[in-house]
Steps between C-alpha positions, in 0.01 A plus 500: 500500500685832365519723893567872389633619813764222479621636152511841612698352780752297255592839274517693784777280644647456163473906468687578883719270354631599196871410481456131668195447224726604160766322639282138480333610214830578355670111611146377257486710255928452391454144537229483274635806275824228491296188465303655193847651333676116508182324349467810199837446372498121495175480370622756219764279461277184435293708266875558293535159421116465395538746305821356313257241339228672515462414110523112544332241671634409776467141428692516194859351327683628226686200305827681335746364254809624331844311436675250636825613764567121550581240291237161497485192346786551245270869380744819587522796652289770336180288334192716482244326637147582358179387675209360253148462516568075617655658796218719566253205472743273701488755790105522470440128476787360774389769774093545403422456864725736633471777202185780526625688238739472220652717241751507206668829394727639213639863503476683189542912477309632195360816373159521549302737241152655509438829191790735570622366838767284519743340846674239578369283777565129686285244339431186700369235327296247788226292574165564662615442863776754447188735610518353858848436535595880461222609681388724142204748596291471178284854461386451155408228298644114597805333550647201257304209478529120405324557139751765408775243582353249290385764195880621581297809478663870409336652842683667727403690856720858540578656834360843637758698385595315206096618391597896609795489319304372139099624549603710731125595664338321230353129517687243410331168551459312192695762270769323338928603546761441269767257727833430271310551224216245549127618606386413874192545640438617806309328746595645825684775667679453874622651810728358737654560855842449378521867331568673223752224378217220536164776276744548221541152394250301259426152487395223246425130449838306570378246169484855278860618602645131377290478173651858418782530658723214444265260386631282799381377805730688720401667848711715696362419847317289648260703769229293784336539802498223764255388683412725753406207746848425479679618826837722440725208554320238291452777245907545508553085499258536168735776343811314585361182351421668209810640410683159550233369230590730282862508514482129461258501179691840350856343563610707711768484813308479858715798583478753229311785620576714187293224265225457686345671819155489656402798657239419784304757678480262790834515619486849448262538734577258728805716531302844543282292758803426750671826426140652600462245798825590629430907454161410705662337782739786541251757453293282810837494735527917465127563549472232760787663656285851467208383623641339836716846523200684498326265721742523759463889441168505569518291806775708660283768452209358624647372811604874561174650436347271759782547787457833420090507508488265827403798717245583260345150496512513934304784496230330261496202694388715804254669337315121406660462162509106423853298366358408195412905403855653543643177320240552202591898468900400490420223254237723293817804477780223419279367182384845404837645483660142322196542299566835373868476516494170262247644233720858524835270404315248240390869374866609474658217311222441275546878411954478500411217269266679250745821510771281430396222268557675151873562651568151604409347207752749290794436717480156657200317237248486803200523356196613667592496877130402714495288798131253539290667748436151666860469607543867651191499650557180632816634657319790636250225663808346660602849676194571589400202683916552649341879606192310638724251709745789577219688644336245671756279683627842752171646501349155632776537773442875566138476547521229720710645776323706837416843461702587731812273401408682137517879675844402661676413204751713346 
């Protein structure tokens, strides 16, 4: 039941009292000022290395070839090795159960053309699942599909800026472009995370680019998506198994990284997750470290501000005030001033954190600074149920003692 009279009582202690009520307001409000500062910057940290592959799925790997360093079977040093559409279906059929998306790709720069505008541009020829595997945004139109694959059609889908650069404000789904001198239409136009680099690319249909470009059945990469039910480490055991496959079917020495690497965002982040782990735990030692310093700050100063009130609590005990009230008004002042004190820090470093966020991420690539309300306020929680205890344990003993034993003290 809210007592007005005991409120009135509570600020007007807290007002006669000025300098011993900053000062534990203060020990709160810098441990939770500190606590909020720590969690920013490592969160802004973890949002970094998001934000590195922010443009792939994180579930992807990237098979790579080049030539050999190493000499095999009686083949030398220096053999190109080229990766074919039977090593693309190997890989699909040998690891189906373990594969949720799968992609070939072969670079090509040409000059794309549409009336009087002309540029150069990256040209990925892919298949369908490409769509998913580089997260593409699509904000026209479609992506690839399966029929232009088969009809090996002349379609291809152009990125955001790729469109400014040619039509400019102009519409550009199904107009047709001019790419190395062959006509395209197109059937899509993208955006993606990854930047600039990532909208002024263009793709087509990975069966096009080897009926016109080499009339072959070459691929330059071979790009999939495991399973995401796969945990990190079976995901890495399926990457390493892989690769052994492959270097046994293309020939080539179990140790040459320069002919053929898989690049696997699971142990990548694998890695980010320990390195983040271990930042976390550190982070938890300094604010735990905080957090009991300003708990033992407000304590000190609550086992003051009853020694020093102990006269004051006699004379209310004479005049027929109970235990339980004088406990309840130290208790009530301890959580209103944690209370305030907390919310006045959390206040603080969410604001130091928004001032400097845009600096951080210029100079040391933290991006975005913020700390989960949950955890600070959960911190906050903790201090004020330390205030609470601080408050309660002396003024329990204090209110217990004679009136006149509580007169006589000093």
């Amino acid at each position: 039941m809210f007592d007005l009279d005991r409120w009135r009582e509570i600020f007007q202690s807290i007002n006669k009292n000025r300098l011993r009520s900053v000062m534990s307001g203060f020990t709160v409000a810098f441990a939770i000022l500190l606590f909020t500062l720590l969690f920013g910057i490592v969160s802004g940290l973890s949002n970094s290395f998001k934000g590195a592959f922010a443009d792939d799925a994180q579930n992807s790997m990237r098979v790579r070839v080049w030539k050999t360093s190493k000499p095999f079977k009686g083949l030398q040093t220096g053999r190109r090795i080229q990766l074919r559409n039977d090593d693309y279906n190997y890989v699909a059929d040998e690891y189906a159960n373990k594969i949720q998306y799968q992609s070939a790709r072969i670079y090509k720069n040409f000059t794309i053309k549409y009336k009087n505008e002309a540029s150069t541009y990256n040209v990925r020829a892919v298949n369908p699942d490409h769509q998913f595997l580089e997260k593409t945004i699509i904000d026209e139109g479609r992506f690839l599909n399966e029929r232009d694959l088969r009809e090996k059609s002349k379609s291809i889908v152009i990125g955001r800026l790729v469109k400014e650069d040619l039509f400019g404000e102009r519409p550009a789904l199904g107009k047709r472009v001019n790419v190395n001198g062959s006509s395209y239409l197109v059937i899509g136009i993208f955006s993606d995370e990854g930047g600039d680099n990532e909208e002024r690319m263009a793709y087509i249909p990975v069966t096009t680019a080897q009926m016109m470009y080499g009339n072959n059945d070459y691929i330059s990469q071979i790009v999939l998506g495991y399973n995401p039910n796969l945990s990190l480490d079976r995901a890495i055991a399926f990457g390493n198994q892989m690769e052994r496959d492959l270097r046994k079917k293309l020939n080539i020495h179990p140790d040459d990284q320069s002919a053929l690497s898989v690049r696997n965002m699971a142990e990548a982040n694998k890695g980010v997750g320990q390195f983040m782990g271990i930042l976390y735990a550190i982070v938890i030692l300094i604010g735990s470290g905080t957090l009991v310093a300003g708990i033992i700050g407000i304590s000190n100063i609550m086992i003051f501000v009853i020694k020093e009130r102990t006269k004051e609590f006699g004379i209310r005990k004479a005049l027929g005030a109970v235990p339980s009230s004088i406990v309840g008004m130290v208790v009530q002042e301890s959580v209103l001033i944690t209370t305030i004190a907390g919310y006045l820090g959390l206040s603080l470093g969410t604001y130091i954190l928004t001032l400097i966020g845009d600096s951080l991420e210029e100079d040391y690539f933290i991006k975005d600074p913020s700390v989960s309300p949950g955890i600070v306020i959960g911190a906050t929680i903790v201090l004020i149920l330390s205030g609470l205890i601080a408050g309660y344990v002396p003024a329990k003993r204090a209110a217990n003692i004679k009136p006149i034993e509580a007169l006589r003290a000093d």
